[in-house]
C-alpha positions as CSV (number, residue, x, y, z in Angstrom):
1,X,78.0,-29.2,32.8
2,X,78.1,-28.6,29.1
3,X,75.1,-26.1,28.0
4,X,72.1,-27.9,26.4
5,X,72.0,-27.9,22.6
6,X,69.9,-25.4,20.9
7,X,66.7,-26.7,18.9
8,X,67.2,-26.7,15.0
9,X,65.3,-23.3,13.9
10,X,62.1,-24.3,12.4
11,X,61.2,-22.1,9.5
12,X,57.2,-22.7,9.7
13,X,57.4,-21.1,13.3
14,X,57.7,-17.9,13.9
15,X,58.0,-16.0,17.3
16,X,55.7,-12.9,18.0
17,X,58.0,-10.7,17.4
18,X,58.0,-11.7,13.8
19,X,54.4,-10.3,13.3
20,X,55.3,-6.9,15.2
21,X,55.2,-5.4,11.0
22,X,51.8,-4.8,9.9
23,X,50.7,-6.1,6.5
24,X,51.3,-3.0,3.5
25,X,48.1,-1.9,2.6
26,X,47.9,-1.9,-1.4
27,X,44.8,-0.1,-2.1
28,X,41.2,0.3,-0.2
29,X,37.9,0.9,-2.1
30,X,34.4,1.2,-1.0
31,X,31.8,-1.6,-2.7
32,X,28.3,-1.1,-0.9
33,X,27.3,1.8,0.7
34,X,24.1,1.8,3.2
35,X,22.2,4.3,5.3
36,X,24.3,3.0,8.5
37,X,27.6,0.8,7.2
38,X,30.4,0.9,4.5
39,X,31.8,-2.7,3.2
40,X,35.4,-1.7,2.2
41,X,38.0,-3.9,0.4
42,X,41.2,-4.1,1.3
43,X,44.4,-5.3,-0.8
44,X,46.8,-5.9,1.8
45,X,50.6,-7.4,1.6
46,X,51.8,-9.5,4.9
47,X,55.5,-9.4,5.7
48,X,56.3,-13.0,3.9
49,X,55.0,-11.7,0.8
50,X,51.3,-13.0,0.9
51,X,48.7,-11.0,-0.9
52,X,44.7,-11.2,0.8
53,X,42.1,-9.2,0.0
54,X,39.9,-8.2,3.2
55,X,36.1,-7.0,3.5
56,X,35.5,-4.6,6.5
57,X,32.2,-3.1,7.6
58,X,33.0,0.8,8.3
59,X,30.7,3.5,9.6
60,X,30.8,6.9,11.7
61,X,33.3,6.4,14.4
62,X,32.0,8.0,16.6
63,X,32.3,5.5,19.1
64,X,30.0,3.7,21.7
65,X,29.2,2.8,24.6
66,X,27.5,0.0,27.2
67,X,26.2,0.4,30.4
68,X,26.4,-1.9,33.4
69,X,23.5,0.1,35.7
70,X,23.2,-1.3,39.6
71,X,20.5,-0.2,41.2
72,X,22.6,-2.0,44.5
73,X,25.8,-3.9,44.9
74,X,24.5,-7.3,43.8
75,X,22.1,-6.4,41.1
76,X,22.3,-5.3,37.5
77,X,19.7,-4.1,35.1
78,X,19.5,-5.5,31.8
79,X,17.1,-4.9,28.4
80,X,14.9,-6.5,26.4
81,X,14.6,-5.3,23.0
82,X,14.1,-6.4,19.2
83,X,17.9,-7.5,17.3
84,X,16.8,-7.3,13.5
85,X,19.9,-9.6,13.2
86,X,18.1,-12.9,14.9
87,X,14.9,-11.4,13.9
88,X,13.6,-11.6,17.8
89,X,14.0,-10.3,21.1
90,X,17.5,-10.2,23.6
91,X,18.0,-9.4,26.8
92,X,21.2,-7.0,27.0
93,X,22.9,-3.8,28.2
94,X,21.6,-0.7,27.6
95,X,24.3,0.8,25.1
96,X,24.5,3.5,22.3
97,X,26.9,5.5,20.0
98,X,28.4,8.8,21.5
99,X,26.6,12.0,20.2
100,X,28.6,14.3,18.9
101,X,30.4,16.9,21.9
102,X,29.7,14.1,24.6
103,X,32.6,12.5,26.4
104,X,31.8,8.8,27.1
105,X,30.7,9.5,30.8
106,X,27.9,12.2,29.6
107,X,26.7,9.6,26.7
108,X,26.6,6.3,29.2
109,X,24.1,9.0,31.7
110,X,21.8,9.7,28.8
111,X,21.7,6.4,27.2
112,X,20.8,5.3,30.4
113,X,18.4,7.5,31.1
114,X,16.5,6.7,27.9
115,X,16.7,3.3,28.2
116,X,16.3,2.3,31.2
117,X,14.4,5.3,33.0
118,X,17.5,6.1,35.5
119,X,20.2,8.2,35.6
120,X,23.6,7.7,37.7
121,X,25.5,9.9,40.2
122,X,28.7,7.7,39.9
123,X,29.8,6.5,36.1
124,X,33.5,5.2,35.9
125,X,35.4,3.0,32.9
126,X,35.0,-0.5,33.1
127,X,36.7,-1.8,30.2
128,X,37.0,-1.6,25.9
129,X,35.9,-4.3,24.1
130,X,36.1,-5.5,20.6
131,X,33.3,-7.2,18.4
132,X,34.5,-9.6,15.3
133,X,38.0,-7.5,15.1
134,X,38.5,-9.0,11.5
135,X,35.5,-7.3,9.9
136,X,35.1,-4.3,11.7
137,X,37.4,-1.9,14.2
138,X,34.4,-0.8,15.8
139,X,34.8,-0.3,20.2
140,X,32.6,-0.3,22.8
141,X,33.4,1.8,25.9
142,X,32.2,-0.4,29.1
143,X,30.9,2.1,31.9
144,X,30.2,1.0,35.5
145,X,27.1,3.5,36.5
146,X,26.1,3.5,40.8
147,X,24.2,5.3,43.0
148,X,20.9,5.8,40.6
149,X,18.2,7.8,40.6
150,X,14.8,8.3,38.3
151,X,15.2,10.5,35.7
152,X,13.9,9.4,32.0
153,X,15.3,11.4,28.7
154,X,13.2,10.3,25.2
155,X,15.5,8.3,23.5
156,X,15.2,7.1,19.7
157,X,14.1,3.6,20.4
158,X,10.9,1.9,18.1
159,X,9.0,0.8,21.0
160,X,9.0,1.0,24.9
161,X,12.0,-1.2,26.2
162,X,11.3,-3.8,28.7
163,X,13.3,-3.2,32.2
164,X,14.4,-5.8,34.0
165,X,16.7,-6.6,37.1
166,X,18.9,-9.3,37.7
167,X,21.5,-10.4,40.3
168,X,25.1,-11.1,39.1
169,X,25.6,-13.8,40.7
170,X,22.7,-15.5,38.5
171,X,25.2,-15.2,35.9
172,X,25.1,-18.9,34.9
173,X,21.3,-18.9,34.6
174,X,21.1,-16.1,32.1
175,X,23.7,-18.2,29.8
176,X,21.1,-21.1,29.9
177,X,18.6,-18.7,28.2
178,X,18.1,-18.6,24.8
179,X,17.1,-14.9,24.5
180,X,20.9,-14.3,26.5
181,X,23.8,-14.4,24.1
182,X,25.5,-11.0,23.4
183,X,29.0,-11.6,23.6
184,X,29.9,-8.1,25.0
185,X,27.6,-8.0,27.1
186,X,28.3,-11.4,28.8
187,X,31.7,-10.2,29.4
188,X,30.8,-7.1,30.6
189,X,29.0,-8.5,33.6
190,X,31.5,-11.0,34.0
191,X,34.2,-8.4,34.4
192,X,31.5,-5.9,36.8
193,X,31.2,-9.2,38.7
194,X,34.5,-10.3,39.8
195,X,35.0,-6.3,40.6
196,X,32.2,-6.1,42.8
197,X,33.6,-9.3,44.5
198,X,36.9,-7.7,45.1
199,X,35.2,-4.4,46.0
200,X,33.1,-6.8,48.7
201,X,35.9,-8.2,49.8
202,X,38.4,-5.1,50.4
203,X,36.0,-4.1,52.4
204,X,35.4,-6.8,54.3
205,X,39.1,-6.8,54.8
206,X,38.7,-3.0,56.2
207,X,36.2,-4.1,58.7
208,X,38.9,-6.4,60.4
């Protein structure tokens, strides 16, 4: 059976490998400068020849993370606290940047422990996530924290942050709210959620 002809090559598309080289960058310069964030431009060149100029936010990169605190296998504690950016109150993960001479382990225990009032005998990776990659290269290290205990650190915060506890699996619920929208920490409890559920359910398979 004669072999199948091959397509025509297209030249408006292009395969992944074709973006594995990174755009040149042409030159960088700071244009506002705050208290907290740098807005740098960028003149960058892509491989077909295109010229952009980008806008980053920069800062200390020191890096960050959020917590996902259970207080028991199906329940998580979450936040509440003012977000200058929407001018009113969220509910959230605890979270904070790494001090300096902290791993992310020690900094997850303390922010937790000013935050919420607890600290945690088991802290272990969850995942890295990413917020608005195209203006900023900032990352947040996800921590799982178990096995709590009461132990409350003074923390930096305005005003006394409100505790509260949900259950995971009331996931859907909290996405109905309107004071529940912070993107990393929705999939930060999605991702604690389906491991708990395969945790639950290798051990259920254990017990057979």
């Amino acid at each position: 059976m004669p072999n199948s002809p091959t397509a025509p090559h297209d030249p408006d598309t292009r395969s992944s490998t074709d973006y594995l080289r990174k755009p040149q960058i042409l030159s960088r310069e700071c244009v506002a400068q705050s208290r907290l964030f740098q807005v740098e431009s960028l003149a960058l060149r892509f491989s077909n020849g295109e010229e952009r100029q980008f806008e980053r936010l920069t800062g200390a990169d020191r890096g960050a993370v959020m917590i996902v605190a259970m207080p028991d296998p199906d329940h998580v504690l979450l936040i509440r606290e003012y977000a200058a950016g929407f001018e009113d109150y969220v509910l959230t993960l605890p979270k904070g940047l790494v001090d300096p001479g902290e791993d992310i382990v020690t900094a997850a225990n303390r922010e937790l422990m000013e935050e919420c009032g607890f600290g945690a005998h088991c802290i272990e990776p969850l995942v890295e996530l990413s917020l608005a990659p195209n203006y900023m290269r900032h990352r947040m290290q996800v921590l799982l924290a178990t096995d709590l205990y009461p132990k409350r650190l003074p923390g930096d915060e305005p005003e006394p942050l409100i505790v509260e506890t949900h259950a995971l699996e009331e996931l859907p619920a909290l996405l109905m709210r309107d004071d529940f929208h912070e993107g990393r920490t929705i999939a930060a409890l999605y991702i604690a959620r389906d491991r708990m559920r395969e945790q639950k359910r290798h051990n259920a398979t254990d017990l057979l």
